[in-house]
C-alpha positions in Angstrom: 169.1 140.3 112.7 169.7 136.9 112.4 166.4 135.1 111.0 167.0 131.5 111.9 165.1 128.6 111.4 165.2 124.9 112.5 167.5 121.9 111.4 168.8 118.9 112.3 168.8 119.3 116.0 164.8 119.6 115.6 164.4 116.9 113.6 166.5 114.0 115.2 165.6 113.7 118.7 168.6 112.9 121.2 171.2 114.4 119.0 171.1 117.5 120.8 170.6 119.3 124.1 169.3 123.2 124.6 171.9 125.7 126.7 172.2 128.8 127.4 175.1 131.0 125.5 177.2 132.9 128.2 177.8 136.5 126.2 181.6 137.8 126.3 181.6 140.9 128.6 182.1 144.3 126.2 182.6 142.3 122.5 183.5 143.6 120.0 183.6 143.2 116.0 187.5 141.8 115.2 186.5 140.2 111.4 183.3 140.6 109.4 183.5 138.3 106.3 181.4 140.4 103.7 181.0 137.6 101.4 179.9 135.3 103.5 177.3 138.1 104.8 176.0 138.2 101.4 175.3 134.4 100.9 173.5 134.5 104.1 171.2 137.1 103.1 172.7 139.4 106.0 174.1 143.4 105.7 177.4 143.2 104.2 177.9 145.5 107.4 177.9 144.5 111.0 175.0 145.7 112.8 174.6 146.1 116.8 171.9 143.9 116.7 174.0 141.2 115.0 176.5 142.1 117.4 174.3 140.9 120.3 173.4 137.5 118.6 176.9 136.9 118.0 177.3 137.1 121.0 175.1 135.0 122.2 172.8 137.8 123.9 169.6 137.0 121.7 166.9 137.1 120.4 166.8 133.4 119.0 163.7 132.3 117.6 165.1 128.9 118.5 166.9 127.7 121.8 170.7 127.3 121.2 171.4 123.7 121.1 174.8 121.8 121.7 175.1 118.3 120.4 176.7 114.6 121.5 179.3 112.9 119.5 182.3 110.7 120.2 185.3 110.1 118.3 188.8 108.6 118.1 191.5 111.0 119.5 195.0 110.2 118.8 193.8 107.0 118.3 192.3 105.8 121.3 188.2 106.1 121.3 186.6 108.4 124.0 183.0 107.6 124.2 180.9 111.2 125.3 182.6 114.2 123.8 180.2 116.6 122.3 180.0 120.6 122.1 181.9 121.3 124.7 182.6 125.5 124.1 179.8 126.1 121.4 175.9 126.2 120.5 173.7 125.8 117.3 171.8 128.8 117.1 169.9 127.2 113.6 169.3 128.0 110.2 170.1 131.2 107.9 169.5 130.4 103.9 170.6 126.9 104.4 173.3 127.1 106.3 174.0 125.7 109.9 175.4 129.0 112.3 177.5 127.9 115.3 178.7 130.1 118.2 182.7 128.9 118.5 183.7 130.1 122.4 180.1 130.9 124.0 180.4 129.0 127.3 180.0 125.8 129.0 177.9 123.4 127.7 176.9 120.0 129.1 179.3 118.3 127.2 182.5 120.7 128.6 183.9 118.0 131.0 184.6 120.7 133.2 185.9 123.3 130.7 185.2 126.9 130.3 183.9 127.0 127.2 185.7 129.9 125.9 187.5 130.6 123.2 190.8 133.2 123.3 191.5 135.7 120.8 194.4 134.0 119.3 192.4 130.5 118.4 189.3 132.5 117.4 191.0 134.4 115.1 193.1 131.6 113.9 190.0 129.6 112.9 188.4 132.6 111.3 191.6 133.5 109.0 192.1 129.7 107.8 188.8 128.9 107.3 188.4 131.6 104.9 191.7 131.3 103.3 191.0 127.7 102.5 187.5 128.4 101.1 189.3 131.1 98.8 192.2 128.9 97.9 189.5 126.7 96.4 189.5 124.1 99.2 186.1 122.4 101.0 185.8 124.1 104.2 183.8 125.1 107.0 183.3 129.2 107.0 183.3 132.1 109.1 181.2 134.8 109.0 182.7 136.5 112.0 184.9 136.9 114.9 184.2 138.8 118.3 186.3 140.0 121.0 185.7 141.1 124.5 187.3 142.1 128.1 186.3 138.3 129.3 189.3 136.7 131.3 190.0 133.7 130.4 192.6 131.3 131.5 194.7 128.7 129.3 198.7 128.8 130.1 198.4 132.3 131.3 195.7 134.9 131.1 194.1 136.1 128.0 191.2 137.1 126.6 187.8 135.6 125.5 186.5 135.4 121.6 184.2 133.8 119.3 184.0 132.6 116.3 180.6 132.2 114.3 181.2 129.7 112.2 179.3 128.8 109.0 178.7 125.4 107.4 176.2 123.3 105.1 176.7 120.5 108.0 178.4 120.3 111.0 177.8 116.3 111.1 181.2 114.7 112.0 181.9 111.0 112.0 181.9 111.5 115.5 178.3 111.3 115.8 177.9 108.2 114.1 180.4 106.7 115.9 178.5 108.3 119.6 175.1 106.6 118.5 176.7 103.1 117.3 178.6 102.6 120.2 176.1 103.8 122.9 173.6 101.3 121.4 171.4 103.9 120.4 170.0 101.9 116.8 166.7 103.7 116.6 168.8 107.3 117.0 171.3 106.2 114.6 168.7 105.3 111.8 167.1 108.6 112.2 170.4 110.2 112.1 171.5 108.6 108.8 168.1 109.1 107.1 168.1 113.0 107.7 171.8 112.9 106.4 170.6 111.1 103.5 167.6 113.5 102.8 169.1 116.4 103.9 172.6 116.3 102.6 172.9 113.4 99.8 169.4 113.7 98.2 171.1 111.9 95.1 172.0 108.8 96.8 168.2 107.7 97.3 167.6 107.2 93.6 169.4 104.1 93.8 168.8 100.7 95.1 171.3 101.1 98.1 171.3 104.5 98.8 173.2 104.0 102.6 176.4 102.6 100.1 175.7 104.9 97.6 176.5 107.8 100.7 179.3 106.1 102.0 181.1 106.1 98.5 180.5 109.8 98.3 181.9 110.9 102.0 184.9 108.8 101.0 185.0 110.3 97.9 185.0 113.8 99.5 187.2 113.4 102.2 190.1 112.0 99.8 189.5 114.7 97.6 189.9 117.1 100.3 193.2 115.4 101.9 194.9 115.5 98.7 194.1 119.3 98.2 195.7 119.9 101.7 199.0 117.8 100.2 199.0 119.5 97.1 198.9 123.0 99.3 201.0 122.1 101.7 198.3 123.1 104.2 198.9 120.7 107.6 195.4 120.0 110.1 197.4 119.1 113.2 194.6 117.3 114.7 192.6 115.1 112.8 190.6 113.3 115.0 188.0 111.8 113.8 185.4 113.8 115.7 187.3 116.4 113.6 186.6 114.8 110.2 183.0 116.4 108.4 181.0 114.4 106.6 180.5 117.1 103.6 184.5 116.6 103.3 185.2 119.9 104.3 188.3 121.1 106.8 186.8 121.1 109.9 187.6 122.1 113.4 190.9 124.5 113.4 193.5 123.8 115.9 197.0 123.7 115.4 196.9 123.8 111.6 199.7 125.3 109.7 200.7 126.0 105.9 204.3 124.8 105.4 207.1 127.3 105.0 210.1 125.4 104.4 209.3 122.2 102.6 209.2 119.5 105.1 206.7 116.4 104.3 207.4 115.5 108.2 206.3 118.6 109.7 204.3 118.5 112.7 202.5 121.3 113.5 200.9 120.3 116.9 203.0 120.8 119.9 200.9 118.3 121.8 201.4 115.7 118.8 204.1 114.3 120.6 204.7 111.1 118.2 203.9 112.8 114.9 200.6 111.1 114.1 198.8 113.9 112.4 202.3 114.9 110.7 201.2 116.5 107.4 202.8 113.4 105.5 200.4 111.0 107.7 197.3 113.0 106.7 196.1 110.5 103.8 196.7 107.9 105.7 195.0 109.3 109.1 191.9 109.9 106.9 191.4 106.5 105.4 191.8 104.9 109.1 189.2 107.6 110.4 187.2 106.3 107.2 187.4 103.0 108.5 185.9 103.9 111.8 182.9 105.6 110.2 182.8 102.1 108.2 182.1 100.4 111.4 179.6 102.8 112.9 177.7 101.9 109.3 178.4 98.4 109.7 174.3 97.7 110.8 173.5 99.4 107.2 176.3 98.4 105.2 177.3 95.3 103.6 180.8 94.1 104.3 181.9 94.0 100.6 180.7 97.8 100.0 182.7 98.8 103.2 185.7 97.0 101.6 185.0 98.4 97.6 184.8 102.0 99.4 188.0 102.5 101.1 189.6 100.7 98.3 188.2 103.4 96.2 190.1 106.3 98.6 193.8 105.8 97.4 192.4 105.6 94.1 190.4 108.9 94.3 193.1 110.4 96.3 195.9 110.1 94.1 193.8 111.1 91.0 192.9 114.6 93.1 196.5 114.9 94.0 197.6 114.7 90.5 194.9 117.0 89.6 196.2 119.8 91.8 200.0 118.9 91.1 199.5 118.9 87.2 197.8 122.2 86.9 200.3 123.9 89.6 203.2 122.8 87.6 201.5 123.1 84.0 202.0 119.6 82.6 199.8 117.3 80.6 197.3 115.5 82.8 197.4 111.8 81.2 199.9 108.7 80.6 201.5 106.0 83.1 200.0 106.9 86.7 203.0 106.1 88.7 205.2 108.1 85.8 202.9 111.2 86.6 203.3 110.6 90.5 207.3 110.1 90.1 207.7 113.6 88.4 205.2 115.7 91.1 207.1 113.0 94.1 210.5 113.6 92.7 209.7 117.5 92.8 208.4 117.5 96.2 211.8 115.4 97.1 214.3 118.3 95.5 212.1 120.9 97.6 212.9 118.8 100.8 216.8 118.5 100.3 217.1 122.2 99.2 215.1 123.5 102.1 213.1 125.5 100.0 209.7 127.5 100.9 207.0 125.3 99.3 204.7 128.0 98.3 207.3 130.5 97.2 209.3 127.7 94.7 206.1 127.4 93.3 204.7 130.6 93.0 208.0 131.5 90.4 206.7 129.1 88.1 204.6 132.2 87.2 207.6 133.8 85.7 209.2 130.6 84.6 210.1 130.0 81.0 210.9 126.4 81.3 213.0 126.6 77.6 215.6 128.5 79.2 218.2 126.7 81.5 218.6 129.3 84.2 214.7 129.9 84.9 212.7 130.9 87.7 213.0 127.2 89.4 216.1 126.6 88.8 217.3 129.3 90.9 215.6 127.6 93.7 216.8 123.9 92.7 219.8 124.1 90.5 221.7 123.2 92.4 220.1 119.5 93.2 221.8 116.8 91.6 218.6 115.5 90.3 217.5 118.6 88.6 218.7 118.7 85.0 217.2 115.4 84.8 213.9 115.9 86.6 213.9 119.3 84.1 214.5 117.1 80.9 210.8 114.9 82.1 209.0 118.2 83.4 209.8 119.3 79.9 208.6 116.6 78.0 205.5 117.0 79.8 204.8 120.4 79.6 200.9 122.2 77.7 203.4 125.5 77.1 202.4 126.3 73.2 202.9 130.4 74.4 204.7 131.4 77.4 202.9 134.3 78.7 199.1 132.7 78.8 201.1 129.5 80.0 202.4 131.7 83.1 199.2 133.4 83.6 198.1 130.0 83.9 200.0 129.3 87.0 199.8 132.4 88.7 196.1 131.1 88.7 196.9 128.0 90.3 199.9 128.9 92.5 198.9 131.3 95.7 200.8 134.4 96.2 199.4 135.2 99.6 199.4 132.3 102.0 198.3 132.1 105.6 201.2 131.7 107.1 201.5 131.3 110.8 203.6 134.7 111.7 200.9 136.6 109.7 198.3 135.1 111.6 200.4 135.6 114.8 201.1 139.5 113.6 197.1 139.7 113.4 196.5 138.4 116.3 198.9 140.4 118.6 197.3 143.2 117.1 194.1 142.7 117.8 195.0 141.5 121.1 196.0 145.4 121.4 193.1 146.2 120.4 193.8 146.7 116.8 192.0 144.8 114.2 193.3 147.0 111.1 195.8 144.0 110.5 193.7 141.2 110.8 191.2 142.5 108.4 194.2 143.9 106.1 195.3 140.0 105.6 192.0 138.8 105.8 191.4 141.0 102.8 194.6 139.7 101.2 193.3 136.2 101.6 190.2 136.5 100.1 192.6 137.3 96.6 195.3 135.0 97.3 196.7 134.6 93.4 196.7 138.2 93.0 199.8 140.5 93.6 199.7 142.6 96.7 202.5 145.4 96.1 200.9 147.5 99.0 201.6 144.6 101.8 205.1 142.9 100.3 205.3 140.8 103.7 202.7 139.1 102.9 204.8 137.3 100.0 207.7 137.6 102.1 210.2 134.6 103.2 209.1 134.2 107.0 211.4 135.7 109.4 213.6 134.5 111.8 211.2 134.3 115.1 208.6 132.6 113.0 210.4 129.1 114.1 209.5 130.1 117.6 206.2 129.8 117.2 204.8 126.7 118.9 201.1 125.8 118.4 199.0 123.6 120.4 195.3 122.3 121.1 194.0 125.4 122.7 195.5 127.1 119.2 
């Protein structure tokens, strides 16, 4: 049983409204993280009673709550969005538990409320994938299935995810109470972020600035682990952007397969503005409306010295990533350490190479011979012998084999790539979970070797281009 106790929506009034979950008809258990389980103090297996919560059923010791934001979408602001398929149930060890696909909610503007098995599942793969790739995310501790019909572009059927986070403030909620004129709501809301979330930031004199720095900080940090992963959000909102600087909210995300820095992975992004090279860009102009939802509590000049401090912190993440993927020294000439990573990343595009693939041989590279493991993949660029001659002047190698281990640590073996995730989720629309919770498995050890699931490491095949994804994904 779930043994919840009160958070935010308790403690700022107006930020959130009770509901009542509508339960899936017959669910069922399709994913059960056991790790996450653990952290929240739960049985590492499902129970029947658990079952019933997650589904909405009950008991709470709290009413379910759904809260108000706002947010920029595709660019142009919409001023009441909100909860609209999901309820707060409250608190378990610290952490925030959310009901992804339990109804209609006051904030639905006429939706459902549902989740389908495909999205559920979707969110529940990636946001465990990321958390064990090493990236900030949101979590999942489970997803359900049912019988429920439920209608996007033809039938289906309903899901839910329960979805685990420290937070699930967005800059969306700042942006709801600044621009309905609620002051008074706004405060309380940034004091309880400050207490709850930042406790660090009140030792100083200005500890609203002092915040601001950080969830800039964060969310660079965060958007340059996505480039360096080749991992695409598709719909970065900014009701979709956490303030903890974790990946929130998945839609229509996708890894990269072939390496293409133009790839858009939402079929309803019709002018490519969350294209996965946009996505540091996006996320300092989504900082910037956060900036003017603070603007009552920050001084101009602070706002300014932040986001100037995002391409900074971004760029010095990115190399971060880059440097211990590839195995080079992490120090001289910044723009001489971005033109070797850049110059890379160019050879991958003109060869049409798998991203994740090129980089995973660097595990059984030995970067003294000519005809290595990379080299077979980008030979035959005409920039290679000289990008080779920099990469080796850079190179920590002092012995190959602890050098290789090395970046079989930092290069994934097991991605999520979107035809797994479609395999798992056909399956389990069948009524067979053994494959979702086989790759889920896999994911939860992506650097390791797999020899008992080789697709999993695979090139993708042909039909995988087919697949289109959109905002109900």
């Amino acid at each position: 049983m779930l043994n919840l106790s009160a958070g935010i929506n308790q403690a700022v009034a107006g930020l959130a409204r009770p509901v009542e979950p509508s339960p899936l008809r017959d669910p069922v258990w399709l994913g059960w993280s056991e790790d996450m389980a653990r952290t929240l103090g739960l049985p590492a297996r499902a129970t029947e009673a658990l079952l019933k919560q997650c589904n909405g059923e009950g008991p709470f010791t709290l009413p379910p709550m759904a809260q108000v934001y706002s947010g920029h979408q595709f660019g142009g602001y919409t001023p009441r969005l909100g909860d609209g398929r999901g309820c707060h149930l409250g608190e378990v060890q610290g952490y925030e538990l959310f009901l992804k696909g339990s109804g209609p909610t006051p904030y639905s503007r006429g939706g459902d409320g549902r989740a389908v098995i495909r999205s559920a599942v979707r969110e529940f793969l990636a946001s465990e994938a990321l958390h064990h790739l090493g990236l900030a995310t949101t979590r999942a501790l489970a997803v359900l299935g049912s019988d429920t019909p439920v209608w996007r572009e033809q039938q289906e059927r309903g899901a839910i995810t329960v979805r685990v986070s420290r937070s699930h403030l967005r800059f969306g909620h700042f942006e709801y109470f600044k621009h309905s004129d609620q002051p008074k709501v706004l405060a309380a809301l940034i004091d309880y972020t400050l207490e709850r979330y930042f406790p660090d930031c009140l030792t100083g004199k200005k500890p609203v600035q002092a915040w601001f720095f950080e969830v800039v900080s964060r969310t660079a940090e965060t958007i340059a682990d996505w480039q360096a992963m080749g991992f695409a959000h598709g719909v970065l909102n900014s009701d979709n952007m956490s303030i903890l600087g974790e990946t929130f909210d998945y839609g229509p995300f996708a890894f990269m397969d072939r390496c293409d820095p133009g790839l858009v992975c939402n079929h309803s992004d019709h002018h490519g503005r969350y294209a996965f090279d946009q996505q540091p860009a996006i996320g300092w102009w989504n900082l910037q409306r956060l900036a003017l939802a603070l603007s009552d509590h920050l001084d101009a000049e602070v706002m300014a010295a932040a986001l100037a401090h995002y391409q900074q912190q971004l760029v010095a993440r990115y190399l971060w990533r880059m440097e211990a993927r590839l195995g080079v020294a992490s120090d001289g000439e910044v723009q001489s350490r971005l033109d070797l990573v850049a110059d890379l990343v160019e050879m991958m595009r003109r060869q049409q190479v798998d991203f994740h693939r090129c980089l995973r041989s660097l595990c059984r590279m030995d970067p003294g011979i000519d005809d290595n493991a990379l080299a077979q993949w980008l030979g035959d660029d005409a920039q290679w012998w000289s990008w080779l001659s920099r990469y080796r002047d850079r190179l920590t190698l002092t012995e190959l084999q602890p050098w290789q281990q090395q970046r079989a640590r930092a290069n994934p073996n097991v991605i999520l790539r979107t035809h797994l995730a479609q395999q798992a989720i056909e399956a389990a629309e069948n009524g067979d979970a053994a494959p979702l919770n086989q790759l889920h498995q896999a994911l939860r050890h992506p650097y390791d070797e797999h020899p008992d699931h080789p697709h999993y490491t695979e090139a993708p095949p042909s039909w995988a281009q087919s697949i289109t994804l959109s905002c109900s994904s």
